[in-house]
N, C-alpha and C positions, 0 to 999 in steps of 0.2 A: 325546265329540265336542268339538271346538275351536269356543269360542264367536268367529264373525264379528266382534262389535263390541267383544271384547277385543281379537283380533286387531288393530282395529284401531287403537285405541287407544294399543297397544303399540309401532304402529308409528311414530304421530306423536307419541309421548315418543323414541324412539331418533330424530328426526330433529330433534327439540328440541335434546336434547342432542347432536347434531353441530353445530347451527348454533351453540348457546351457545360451543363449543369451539370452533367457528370464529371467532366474534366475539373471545373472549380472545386468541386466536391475532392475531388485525388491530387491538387495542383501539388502536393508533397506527396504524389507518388502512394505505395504500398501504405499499411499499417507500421509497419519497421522503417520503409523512407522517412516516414512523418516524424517516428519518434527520433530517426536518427539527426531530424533537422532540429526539431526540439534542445539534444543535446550539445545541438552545433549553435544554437540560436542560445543556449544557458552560457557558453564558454564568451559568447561575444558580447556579454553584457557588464563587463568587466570597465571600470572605470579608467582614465588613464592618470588620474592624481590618487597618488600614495597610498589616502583611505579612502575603502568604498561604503558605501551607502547600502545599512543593514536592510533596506526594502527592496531597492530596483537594483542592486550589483550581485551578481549569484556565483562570481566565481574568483578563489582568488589563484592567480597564476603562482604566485609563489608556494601556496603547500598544495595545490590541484584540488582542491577541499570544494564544494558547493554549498556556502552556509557553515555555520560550526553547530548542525544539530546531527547529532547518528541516522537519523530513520533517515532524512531524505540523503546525504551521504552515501548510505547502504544500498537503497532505491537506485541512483546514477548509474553507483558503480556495476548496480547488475546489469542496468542497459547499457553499460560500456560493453560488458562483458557478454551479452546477448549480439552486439555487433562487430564480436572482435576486436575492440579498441582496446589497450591496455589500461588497466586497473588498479593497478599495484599499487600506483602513487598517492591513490585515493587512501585505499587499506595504510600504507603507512603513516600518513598523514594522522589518520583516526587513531591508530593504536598507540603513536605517538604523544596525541592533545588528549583525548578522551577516556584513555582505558585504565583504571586506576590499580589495576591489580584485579579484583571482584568485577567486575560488572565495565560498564561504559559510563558516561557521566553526561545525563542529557544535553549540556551544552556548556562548551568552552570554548573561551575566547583564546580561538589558534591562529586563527587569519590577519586580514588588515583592514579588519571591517570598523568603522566610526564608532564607537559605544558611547561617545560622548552624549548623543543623540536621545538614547533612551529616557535622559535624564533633566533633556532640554524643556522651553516650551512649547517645541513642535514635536513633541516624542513621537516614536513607529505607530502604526497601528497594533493595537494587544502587544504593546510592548515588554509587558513581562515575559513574552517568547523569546525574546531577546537577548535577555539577561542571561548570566551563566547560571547553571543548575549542576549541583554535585549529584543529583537524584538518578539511580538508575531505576529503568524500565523497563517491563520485562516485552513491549512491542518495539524498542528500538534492538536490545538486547539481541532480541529474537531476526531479527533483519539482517542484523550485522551477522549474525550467525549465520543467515541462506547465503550471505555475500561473501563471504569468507569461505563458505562450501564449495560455490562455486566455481570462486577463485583457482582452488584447487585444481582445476581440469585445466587454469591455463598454467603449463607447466613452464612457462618461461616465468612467472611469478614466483615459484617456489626451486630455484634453482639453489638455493643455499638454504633450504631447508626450513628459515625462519616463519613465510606464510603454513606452512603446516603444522610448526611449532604452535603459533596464534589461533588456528583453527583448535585442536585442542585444548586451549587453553578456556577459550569461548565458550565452546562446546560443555566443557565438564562444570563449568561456573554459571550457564545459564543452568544445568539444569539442578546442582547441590541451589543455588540462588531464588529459582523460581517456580521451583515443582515442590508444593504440601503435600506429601504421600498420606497426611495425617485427613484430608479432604478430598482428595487427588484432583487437586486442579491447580492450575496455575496463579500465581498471583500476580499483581498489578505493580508493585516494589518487590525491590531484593528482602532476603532472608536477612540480609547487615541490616536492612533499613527499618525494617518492623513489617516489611509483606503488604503494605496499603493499608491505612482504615480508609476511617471519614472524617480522620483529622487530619488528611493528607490536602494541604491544599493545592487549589485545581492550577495547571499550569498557564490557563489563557489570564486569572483573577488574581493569583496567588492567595485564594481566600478559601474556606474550609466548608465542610458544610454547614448550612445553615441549620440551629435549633439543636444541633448533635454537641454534646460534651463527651459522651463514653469513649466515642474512636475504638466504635466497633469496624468489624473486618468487613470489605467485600471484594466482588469478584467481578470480574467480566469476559464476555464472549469473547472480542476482539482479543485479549490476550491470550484464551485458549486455541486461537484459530492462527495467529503466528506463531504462536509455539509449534503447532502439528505441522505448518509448514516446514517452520526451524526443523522440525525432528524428519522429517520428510529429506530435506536435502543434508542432512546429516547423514542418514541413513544410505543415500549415494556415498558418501565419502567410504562407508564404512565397506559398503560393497568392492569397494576399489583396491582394498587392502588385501595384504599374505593371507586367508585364510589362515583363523584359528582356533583353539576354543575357546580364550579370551573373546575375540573376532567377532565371531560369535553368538556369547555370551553378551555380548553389549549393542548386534543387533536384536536380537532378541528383545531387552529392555527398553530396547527406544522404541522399536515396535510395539510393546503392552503398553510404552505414554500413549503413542496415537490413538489404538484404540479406547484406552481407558479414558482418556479427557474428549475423543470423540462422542464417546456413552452419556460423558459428562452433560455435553452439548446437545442430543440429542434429548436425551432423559426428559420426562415432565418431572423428573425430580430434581433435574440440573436446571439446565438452562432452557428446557423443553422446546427443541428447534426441528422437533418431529412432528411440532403443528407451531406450523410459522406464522400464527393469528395469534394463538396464546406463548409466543416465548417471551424472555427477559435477556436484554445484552449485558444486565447487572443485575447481580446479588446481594443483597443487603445493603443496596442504595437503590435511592427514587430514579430512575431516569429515562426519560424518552426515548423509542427506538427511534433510529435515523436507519440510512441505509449507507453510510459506509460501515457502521458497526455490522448489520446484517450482510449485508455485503461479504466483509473476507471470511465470518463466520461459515458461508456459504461455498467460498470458494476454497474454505481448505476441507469439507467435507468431501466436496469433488475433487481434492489430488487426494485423499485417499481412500475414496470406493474402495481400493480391493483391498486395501484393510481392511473397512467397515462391515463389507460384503463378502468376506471371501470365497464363501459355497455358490453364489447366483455368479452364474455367467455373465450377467449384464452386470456386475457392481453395483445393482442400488438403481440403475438404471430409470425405473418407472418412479419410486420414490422422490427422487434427486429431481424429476421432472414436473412431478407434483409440487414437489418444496417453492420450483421457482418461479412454475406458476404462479402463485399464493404469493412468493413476493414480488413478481410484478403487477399483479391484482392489487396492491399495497402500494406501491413506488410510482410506477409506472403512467406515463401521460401520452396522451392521445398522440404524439408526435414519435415516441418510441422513447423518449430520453426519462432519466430517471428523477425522481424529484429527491431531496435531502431527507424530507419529513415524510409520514405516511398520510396519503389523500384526506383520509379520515378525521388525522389531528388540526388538518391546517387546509385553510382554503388554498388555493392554486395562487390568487393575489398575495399571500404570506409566504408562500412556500420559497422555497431554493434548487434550483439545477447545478450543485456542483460539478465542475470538470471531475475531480477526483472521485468522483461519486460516477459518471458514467463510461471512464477507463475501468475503473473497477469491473460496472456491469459487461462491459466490453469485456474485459479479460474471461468471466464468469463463460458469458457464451460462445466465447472459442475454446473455454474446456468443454462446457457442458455442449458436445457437438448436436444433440440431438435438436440444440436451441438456436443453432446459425442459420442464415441467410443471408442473401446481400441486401434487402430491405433494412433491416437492423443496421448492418455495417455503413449502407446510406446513410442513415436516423441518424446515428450516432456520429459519422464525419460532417454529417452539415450542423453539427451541436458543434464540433470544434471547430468548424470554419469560421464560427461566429463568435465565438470566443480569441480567433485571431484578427477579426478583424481590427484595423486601424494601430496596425502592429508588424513595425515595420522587419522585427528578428522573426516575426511568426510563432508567438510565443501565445500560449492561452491566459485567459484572464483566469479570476478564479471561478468566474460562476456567471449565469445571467443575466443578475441582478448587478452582479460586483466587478467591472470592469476594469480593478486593477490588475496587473498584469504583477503576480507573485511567484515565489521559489517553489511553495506547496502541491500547487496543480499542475506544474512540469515534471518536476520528478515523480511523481504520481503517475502521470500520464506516461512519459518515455520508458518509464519500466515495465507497466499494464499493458503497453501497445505490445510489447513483444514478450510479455512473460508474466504467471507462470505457463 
């Protein structure tokens, strides 16, 4: 016979050890704790000799910069500005090194980071990221653009008028820059630049495509999917202003971008993301779905349901719920976490769990609420538990394969934990 007060005994050690597992699992607190240690754990990575180290030093004190590239820059600054920290210093920094007049310039050497390195015999890893690029693009472009929107609402930033000056300045340059009304979609380069072919070479390679000499045009998801956000939180700014019929008039057009490059996206004549078995994250180039390209495509359909939707009370609701089915039937591993590649192209042994690939799907399912649970939110913090470990800022590696610990899946992550 089963002794009663072993039983019970028995059963308040198994609930011990859930809640201990749970506490490890939250030992940074909320979703926002976490990121806000993240950005506490990015500031302290800072070297204490002169030059820092383009790999492992992510911040420099003297321009407040994270890195001299826009996107992740743009990224910080929102989770600054998601936790109330000021910002400003960031935005000035950028518009100062980076912004040439047209557009932004994928990377300048603004900081006090080593570039001797690049060039060395122990160069970075993919050190062509490194390097400076005069190139605009139209996903950094488009970032800078939500950060700079946002900016906006801290009004201690714009006391003298200039961050609002900059905001339109952005604003009207991404979209004369990056919007072919002649295609209606976005392009991958500026209008100064030639708009992207396939003679644009790739920025991890610096090499072109292969077999191609025409340097025909193409397209991609991901750039259509930052822009609707870009045009999203623009369209707050625009809200915020004197009514007029300028006012207006220029909500209005930024509203037919979203829905018309939404259509784009949707379309089986676009990018057909209306059945997410047959879409393409490019046009007029070969290349493989992953899921962060699927990813923000996904997630800026869902900030604008009631665009896309406007007559259904539910926005798209059942659709929106179908779509993400379909791509975690695709991404998705038995653990809850997402994989890089879709199951199909790649054994689970090839495959990749990037962090930035499951803050993504994190952010995904705290819009798409019909898709939450604390199962999920479990899954996916013991994915970054493990990712911190043997790390002493508590910083994430990139991936669970690749346990260096980089600038990429931080900023990544500290902005998706809390936004959009």
């Amino acid at each position: 016979m089963r002794n009663p007060f072993i039983m019970f005994i028995a059963v308040q050690l198994i609930a011990l050890f859930d809640m201990a597992d749970c506490f490890s699992l939250l030992r940074s607190g909320s979703p926002k704790d976490l990121s806000s240690n993240i950005l506490d754990g990015l500031r302290n990575t800072s070297a204490k000799s002169k030059l820092l180290n383009l790999e492992t030093d992510f911040y420099d004190s003297s321009t407040g910069l994270y890195s001299e590239g826009v996107w992740h820059n743009a990224l910080v600054g929102i989770a600054h500005l998601q936790h109330n920290q000021p910002a400003d210093r960031i935005a000035n920094s950028l518009f100062q090194h980076s912004w040439d007049g047209c557009s932004f310039r994928r990377r300048c050497w603004s900081g006090n980071w080593d570039h001797s390195t690049i060039e060395s015999e122990n160069p970075p890893e993919q050190a062509n990221y490194y390097r400076e690029s005069s190139e605009h693009r139209c996903v950094q472009h488009g970032m800078a653009l939500i950060f700079w929107s946002q900016l906006l609402s801290d009004r201690k930033a714009d006391q003298d008028g200039r961050c609002r000056e900059q905001q339109k300045h952005i604003a009207d340059s991404f979209f004369n820059e990056f919007y072919d009304p002649s295609v209606q979609k976005f392009t991958t380069i500026s209008k100064a630049q030639g708009g992207g072919s396939t003679l644009r070479p790739s920025a991890s390679a610096a090499k072109q495509t292969l077999g191609d000499s025409e340097g025909s045009p193409y397209y991609r998801a991901v750039d259509q999917a930052i822009a609707v956000l870009a045009c999203l939180e623009h369209f707050r700014v625009l809200e915020q202003k004197t009514e007029s019929d300028a006012i207006k008039k220029e909500q209005d057009t930024v509203i037919d971008l979203v829905q018309t490059t939404c259509r784009q996206i949707m379309s089986p004549n676009g990018f057909g993301y209306g059945n997410i078995e047959e879409a393409k994250s490019y046009l007029g180039l070969d290349r493989n779905r992953n899921f962060w390209h699927d990813g923000w495509t996904f997630l800026a359909l869902i900030r604008a349901r009631r665009f896309i939707w406007p007559s259904d009370t539910n926005h798209g609701e059942a659709q929106l719920f179908t779509m993400w089915k379909d791509l975690m039937d695709k991404y998705v591993d038995n653990d809850g976490t997402v994989w890089h590649w879709p199951r199909k192209s790649k054994a689970d042994s090839s495959n990749v769990r990037y962090c930035g690939d499951n803050a993504l799907a994190f952010a995904i399912r705290r819009n798409l609420e019909i898709e939450r649970s604390s199962k999920n939110e479990e899954d996916f913090l013991r994915f970054i538990n493990d990712l911190q470990k043997e790390n002493d800022l508590e910083l994430a590696s990139v991936a669970d394969v690749y346990p260096q610990v980089r600038l990429h899946p931080n900023t990544e992550l500290a902005a998706l934990l809390v936004w959009p």
